[in-house]
PDB file as gemmi writes it, atoms N, CA and C in Angstrom:
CRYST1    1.000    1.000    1.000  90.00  90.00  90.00 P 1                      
ATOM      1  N   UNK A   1     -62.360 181.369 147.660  1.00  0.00           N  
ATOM      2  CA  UNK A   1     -63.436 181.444 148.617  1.00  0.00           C  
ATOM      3  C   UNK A   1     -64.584 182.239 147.998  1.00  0.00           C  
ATOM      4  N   UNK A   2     -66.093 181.558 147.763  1.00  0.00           N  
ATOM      5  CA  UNK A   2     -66.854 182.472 147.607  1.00  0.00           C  
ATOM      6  C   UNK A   2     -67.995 183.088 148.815  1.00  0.00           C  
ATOM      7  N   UNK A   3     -67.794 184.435 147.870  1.00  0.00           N  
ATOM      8  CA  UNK A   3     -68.781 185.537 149.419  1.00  0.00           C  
ATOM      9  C   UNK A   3     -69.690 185.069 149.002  1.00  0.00           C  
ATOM     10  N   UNK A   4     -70.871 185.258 149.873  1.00  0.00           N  
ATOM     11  CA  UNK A   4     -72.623 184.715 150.165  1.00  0.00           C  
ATOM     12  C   UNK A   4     -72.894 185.887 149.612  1.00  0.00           C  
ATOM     13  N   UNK A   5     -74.027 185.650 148.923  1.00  0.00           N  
ATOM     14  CA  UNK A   5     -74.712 187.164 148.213  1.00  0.00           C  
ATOM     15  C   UNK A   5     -75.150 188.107 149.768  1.00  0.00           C  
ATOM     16  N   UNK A   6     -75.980 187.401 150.716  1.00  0.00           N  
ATOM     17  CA  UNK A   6     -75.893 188.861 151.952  1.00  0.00           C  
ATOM     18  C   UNK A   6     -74.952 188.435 152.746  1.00  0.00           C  
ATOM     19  N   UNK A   7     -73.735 188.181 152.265  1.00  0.00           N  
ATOM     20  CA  UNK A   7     -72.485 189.202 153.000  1.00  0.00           C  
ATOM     21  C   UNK A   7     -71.764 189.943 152.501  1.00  0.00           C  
ATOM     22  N   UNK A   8     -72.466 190.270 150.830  1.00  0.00           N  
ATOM     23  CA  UNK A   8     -71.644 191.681 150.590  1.00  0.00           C  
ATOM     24  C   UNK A   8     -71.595 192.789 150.627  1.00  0.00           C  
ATOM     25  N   UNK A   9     -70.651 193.659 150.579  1.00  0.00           N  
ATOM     26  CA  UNK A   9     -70.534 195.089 150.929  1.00  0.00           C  
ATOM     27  C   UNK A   9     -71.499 195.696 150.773  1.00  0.00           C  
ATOM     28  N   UNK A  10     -72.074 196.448 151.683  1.00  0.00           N  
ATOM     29  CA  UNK A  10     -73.319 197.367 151.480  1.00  0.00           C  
ATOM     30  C   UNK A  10     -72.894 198.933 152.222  1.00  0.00           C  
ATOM     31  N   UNK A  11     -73.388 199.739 152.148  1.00  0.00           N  
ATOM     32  CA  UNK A  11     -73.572 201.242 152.623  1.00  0.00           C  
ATOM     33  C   UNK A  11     -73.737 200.837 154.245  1.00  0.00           C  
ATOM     34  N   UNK A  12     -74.609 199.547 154.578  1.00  0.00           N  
ATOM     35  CA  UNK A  12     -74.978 199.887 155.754  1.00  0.00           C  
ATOM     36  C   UNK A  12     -73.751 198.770 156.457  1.00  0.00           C  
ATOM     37  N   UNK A  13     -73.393 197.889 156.009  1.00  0.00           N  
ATOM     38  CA  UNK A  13     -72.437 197.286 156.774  1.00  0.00           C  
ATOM     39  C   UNK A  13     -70.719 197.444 156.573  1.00  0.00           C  
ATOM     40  N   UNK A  14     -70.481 197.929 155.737  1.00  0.00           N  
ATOM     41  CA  UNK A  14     -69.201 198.846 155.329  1.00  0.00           C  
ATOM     42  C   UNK A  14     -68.933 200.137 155.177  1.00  0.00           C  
ATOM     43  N   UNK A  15     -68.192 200.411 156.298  1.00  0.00           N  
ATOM     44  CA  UNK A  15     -67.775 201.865 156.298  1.00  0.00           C  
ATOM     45  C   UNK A  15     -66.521 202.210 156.583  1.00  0.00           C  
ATOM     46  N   UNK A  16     -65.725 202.769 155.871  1.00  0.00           N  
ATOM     47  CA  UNK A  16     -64.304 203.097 155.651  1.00  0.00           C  
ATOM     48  C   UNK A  16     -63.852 203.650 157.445  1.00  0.00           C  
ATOM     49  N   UNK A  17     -63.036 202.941 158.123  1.00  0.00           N  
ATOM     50  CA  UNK A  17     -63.225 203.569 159.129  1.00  0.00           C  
ATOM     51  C   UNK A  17     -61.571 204.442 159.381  1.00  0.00           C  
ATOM     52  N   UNK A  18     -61.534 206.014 159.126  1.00  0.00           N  
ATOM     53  CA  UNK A  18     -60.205 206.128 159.306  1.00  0.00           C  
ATOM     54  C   UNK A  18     -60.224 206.523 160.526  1.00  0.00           C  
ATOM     55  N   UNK A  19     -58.930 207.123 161.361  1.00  0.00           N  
ATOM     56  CA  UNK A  19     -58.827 207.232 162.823  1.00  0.00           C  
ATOM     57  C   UNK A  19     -60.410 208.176 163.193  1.00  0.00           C  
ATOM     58  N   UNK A  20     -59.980 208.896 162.101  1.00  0.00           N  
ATOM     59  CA  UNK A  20     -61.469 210.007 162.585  1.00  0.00           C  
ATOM     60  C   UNK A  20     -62.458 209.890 162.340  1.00  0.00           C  
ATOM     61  N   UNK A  21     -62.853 208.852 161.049  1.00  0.00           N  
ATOM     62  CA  UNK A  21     -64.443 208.189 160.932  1.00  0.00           C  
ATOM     63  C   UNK A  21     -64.871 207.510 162.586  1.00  0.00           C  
ATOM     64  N   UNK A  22     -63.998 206.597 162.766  1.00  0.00           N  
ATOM     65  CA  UNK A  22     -63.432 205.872 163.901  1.00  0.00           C  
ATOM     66  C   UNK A  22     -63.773 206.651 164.995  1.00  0.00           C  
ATOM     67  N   UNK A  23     -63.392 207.557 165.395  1.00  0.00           N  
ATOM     68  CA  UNK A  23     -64.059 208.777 166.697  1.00  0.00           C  
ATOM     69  C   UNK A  23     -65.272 209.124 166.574  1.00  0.00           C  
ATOM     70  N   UNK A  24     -65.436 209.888 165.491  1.00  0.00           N  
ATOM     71  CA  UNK A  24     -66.780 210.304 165.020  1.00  0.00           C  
ATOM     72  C   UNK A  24     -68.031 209.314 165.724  1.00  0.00           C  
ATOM     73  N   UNK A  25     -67.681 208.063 164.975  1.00  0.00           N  
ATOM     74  CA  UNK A  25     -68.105 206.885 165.240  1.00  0.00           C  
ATOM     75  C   UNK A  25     -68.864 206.797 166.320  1.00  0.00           C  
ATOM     76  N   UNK A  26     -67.355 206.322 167.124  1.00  0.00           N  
ATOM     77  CA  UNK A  26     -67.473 205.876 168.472  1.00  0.00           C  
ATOM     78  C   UNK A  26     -68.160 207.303 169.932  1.00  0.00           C  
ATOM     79  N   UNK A  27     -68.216 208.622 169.016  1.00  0.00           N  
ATOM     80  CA  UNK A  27     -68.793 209.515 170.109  1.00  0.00           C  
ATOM     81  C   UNK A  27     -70.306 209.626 170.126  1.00  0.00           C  
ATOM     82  N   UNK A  28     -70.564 208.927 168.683  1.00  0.00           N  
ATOM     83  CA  UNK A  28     -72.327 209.053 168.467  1.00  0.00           C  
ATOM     84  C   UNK A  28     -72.497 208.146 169.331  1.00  0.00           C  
ATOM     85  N   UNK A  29     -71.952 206.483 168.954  1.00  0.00           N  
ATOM     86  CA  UNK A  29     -72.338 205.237 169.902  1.00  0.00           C  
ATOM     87  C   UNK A  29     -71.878 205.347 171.315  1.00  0.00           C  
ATOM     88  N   UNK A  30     -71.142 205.296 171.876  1.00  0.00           N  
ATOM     89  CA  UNK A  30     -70.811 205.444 172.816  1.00  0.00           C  
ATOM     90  C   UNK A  30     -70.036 206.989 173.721  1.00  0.00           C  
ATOM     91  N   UNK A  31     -70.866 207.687 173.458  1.00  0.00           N  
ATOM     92  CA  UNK A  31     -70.128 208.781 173.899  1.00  0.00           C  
ATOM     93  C   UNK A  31     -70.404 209.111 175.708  1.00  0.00           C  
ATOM     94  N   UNK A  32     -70.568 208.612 176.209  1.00  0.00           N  
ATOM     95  CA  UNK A  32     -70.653 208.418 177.960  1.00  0.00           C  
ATOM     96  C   UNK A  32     -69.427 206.921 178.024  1.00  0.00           C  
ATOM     97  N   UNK A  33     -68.763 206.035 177.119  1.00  0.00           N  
ATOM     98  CA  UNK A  33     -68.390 204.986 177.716  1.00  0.00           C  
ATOM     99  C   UNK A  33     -66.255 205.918 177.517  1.00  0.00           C  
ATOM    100  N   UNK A  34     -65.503 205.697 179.072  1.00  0.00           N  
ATOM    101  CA  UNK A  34     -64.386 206.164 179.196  1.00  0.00           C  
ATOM    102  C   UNK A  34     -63.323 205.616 177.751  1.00  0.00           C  
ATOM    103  N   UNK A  35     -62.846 206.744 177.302  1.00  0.00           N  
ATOM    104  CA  UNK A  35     -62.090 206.407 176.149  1.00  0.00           C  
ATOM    105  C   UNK A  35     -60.494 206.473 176.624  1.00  0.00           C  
ATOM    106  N   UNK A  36     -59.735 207.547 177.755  1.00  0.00           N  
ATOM    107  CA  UNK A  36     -58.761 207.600 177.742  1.00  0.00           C  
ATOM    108  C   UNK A  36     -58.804 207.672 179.350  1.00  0.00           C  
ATOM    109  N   UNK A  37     -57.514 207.500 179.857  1.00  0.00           N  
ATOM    110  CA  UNK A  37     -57.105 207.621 181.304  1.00  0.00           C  
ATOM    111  C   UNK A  37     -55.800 207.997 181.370  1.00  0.00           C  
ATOM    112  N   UNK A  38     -55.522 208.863 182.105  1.00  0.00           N  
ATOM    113  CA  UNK A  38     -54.462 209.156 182.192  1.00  0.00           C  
ATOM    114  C   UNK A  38     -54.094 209.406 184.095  1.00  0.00           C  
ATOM    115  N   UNK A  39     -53.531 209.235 185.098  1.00  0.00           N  
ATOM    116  CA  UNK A  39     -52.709 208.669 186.009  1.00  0.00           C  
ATOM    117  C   UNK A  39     -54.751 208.997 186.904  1.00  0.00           C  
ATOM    118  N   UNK A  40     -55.147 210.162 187.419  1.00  0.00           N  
ATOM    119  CA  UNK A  40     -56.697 209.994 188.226  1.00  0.00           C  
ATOM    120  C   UNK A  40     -57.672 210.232 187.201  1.00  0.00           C  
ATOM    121  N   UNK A  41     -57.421 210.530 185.764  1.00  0.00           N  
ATOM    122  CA  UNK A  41     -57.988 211.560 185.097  1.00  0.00           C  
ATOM    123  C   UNK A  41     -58.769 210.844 183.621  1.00  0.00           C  
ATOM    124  N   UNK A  42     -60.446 210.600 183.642  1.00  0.00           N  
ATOM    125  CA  UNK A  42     -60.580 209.398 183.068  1.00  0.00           C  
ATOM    126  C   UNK A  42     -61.377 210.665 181.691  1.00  0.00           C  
ATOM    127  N   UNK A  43     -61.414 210.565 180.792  1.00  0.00           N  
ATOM    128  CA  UNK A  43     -62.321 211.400 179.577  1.00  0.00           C  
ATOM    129  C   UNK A  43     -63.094 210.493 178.503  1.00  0.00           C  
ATOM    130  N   UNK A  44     -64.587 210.548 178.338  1.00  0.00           N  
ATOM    131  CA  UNK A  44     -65.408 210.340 178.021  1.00  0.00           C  
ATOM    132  C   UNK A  44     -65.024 210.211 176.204  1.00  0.00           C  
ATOM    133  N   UNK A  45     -65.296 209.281 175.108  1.00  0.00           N  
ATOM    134  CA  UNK A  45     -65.389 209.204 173.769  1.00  0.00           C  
ATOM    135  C   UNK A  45     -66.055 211.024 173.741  1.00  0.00           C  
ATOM    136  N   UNK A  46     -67.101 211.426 174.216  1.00  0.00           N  
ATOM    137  CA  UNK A  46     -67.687 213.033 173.701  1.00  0.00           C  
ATOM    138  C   UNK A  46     -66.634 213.947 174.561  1.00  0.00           C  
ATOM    139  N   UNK A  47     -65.992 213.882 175.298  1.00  0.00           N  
ATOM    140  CA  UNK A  47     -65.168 214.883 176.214  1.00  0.00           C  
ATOM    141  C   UNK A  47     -63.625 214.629 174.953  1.00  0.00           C  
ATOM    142  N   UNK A  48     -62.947 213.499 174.691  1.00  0.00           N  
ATOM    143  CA  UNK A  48     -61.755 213.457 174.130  1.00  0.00           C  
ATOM    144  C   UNK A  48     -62.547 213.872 172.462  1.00  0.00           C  
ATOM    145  N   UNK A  49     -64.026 213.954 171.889  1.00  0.00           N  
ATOM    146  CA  UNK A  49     -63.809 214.011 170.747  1.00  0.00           C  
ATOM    147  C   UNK A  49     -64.171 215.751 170.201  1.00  0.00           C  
ATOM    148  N   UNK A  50     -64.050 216.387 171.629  1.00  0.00           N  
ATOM    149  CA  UNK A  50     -64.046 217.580 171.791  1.00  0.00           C  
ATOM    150  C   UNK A  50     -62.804 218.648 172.334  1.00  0.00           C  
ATOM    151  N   UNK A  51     -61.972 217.850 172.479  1.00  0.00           N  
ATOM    152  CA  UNK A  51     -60.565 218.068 172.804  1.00  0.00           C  
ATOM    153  C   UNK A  51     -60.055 217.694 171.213  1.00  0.00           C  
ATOM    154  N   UNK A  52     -60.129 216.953 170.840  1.00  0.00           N  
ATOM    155  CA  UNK A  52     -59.504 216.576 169.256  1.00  0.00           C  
ATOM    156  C   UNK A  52     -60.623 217.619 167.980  1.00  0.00           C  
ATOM    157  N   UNK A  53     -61.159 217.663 168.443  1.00  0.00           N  
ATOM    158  CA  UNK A  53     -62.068 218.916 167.641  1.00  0.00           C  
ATOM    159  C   UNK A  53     -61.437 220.287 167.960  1.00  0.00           C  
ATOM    160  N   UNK A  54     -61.068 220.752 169.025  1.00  0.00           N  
ATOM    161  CA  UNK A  54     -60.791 222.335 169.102  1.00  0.00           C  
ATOM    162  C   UNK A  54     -58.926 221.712 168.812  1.00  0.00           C  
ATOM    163  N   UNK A  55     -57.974 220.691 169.047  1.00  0.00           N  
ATOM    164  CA  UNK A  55     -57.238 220.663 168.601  1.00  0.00           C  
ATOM    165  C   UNK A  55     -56.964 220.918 167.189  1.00  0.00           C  
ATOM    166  N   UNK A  56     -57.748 220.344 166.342  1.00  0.00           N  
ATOM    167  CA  UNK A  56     -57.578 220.439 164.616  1.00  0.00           C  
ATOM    168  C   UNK A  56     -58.329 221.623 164.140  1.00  0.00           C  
ATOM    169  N   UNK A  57     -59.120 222.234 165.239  1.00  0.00           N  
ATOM    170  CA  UNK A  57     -59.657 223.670 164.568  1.00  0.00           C  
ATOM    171  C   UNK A  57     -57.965 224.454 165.035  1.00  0.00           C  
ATOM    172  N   UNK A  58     -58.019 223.960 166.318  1.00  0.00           N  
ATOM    173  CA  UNK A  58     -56.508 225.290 165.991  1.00  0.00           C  
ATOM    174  C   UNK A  58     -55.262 225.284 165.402  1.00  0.00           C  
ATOM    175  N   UNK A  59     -55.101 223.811 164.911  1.00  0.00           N  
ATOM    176  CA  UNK A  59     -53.790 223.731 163.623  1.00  0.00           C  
ATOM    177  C   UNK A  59     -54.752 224.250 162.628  1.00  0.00           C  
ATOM    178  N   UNK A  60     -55.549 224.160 161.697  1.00  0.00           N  
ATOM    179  CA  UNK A  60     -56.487 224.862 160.595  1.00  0.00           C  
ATOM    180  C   UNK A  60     -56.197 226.445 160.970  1.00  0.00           C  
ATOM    181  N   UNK A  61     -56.578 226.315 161.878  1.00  0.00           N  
ATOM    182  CA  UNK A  61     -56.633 228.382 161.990  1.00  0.00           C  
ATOM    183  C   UNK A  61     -55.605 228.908 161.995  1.00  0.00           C  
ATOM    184  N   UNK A  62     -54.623 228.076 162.762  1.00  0.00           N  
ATOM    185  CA  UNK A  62     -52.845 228.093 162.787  1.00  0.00           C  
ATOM    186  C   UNK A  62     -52.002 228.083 161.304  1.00  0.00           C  
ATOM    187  N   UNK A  63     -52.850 227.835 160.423  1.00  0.00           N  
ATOM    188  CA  UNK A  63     -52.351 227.298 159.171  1.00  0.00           C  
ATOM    189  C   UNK A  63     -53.292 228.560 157.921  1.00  0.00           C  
ATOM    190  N   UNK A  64     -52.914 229.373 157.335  1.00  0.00           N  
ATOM    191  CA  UNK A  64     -53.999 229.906 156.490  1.00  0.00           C  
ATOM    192  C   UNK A  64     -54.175 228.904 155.105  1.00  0.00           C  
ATOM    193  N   UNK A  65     -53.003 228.278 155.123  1.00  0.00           N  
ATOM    194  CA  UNK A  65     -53.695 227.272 153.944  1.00  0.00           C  
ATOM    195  C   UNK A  65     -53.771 225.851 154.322  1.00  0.00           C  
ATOM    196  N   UNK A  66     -54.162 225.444 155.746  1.00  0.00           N  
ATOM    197  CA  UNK A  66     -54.631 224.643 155.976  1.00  0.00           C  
ATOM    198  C   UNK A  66     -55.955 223.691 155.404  1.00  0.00           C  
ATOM    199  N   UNK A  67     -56.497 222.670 155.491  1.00  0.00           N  
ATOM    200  CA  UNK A  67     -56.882 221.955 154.908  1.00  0.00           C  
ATOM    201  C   UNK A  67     -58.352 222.367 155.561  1.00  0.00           C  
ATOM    202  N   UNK A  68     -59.424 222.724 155.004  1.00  0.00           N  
ATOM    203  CA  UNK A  68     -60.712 223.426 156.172  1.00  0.00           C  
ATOM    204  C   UNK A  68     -61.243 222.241 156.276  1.00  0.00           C  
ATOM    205  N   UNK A  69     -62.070 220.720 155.679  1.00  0.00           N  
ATOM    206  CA  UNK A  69     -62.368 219.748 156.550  1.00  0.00           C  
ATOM    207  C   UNK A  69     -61.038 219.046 157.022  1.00  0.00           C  
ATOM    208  N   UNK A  70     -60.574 219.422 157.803  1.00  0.00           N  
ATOM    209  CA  UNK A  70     -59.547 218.659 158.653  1.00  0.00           C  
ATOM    210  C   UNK A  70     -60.753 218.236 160.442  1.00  0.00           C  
ATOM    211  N   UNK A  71     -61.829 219.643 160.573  1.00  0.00           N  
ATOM    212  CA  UNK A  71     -62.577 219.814 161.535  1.00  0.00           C  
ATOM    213  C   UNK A  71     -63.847 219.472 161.383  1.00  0.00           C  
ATOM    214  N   UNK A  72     -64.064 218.957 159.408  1.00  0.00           N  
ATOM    215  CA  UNK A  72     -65.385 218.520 159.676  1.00  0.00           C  
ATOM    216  C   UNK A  72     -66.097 217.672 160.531  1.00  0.00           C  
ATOM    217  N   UNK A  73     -67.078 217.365 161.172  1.00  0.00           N  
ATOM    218  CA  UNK A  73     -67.756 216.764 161.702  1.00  0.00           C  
ATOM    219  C   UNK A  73     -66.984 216.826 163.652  1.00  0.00           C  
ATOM    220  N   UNK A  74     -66.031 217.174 163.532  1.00  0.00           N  
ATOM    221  CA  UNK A  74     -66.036 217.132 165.374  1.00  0.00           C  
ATOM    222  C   UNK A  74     -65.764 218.146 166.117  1.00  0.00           C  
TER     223      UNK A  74                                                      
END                                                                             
């Protein structure tokens, strides 16, 4: 199969997405649209990517040789 010269990989249309690029992501774009629910209890992409932010700051701090960007960016 050959790729079309503009459909290849570029900076702006490929981006490695791991779980946490993936959040990051999704709290810039959509951070007002509901990400989780749980039984009445609904939390926002910016509300859960601030719960997963003070989570991995406190395994890091929990850890003295923890990994320090484990918290970059959230």
């Amino acid at each position: 199969m050959r790729m079309e010269e503009h459909l290849s990989q570029r900076a702006t249309n490929h981006v490695s997405l791991t779980p946490v690029e993936f959040l990051k992501r999704a709290v810039e774009v959509f951070p007002e649209r509901p990400k989780v629910a749980w039984n009445e209890k609904v939390w926002t992409y910016a509300q859960f990517g601030r719960i997963v932010g003070r989570f991995a700051r406190f395994l890091v701090d929990s850890n003295e040789t923890g990994r320090r960007n484990l918290c970059d960016g959230l």
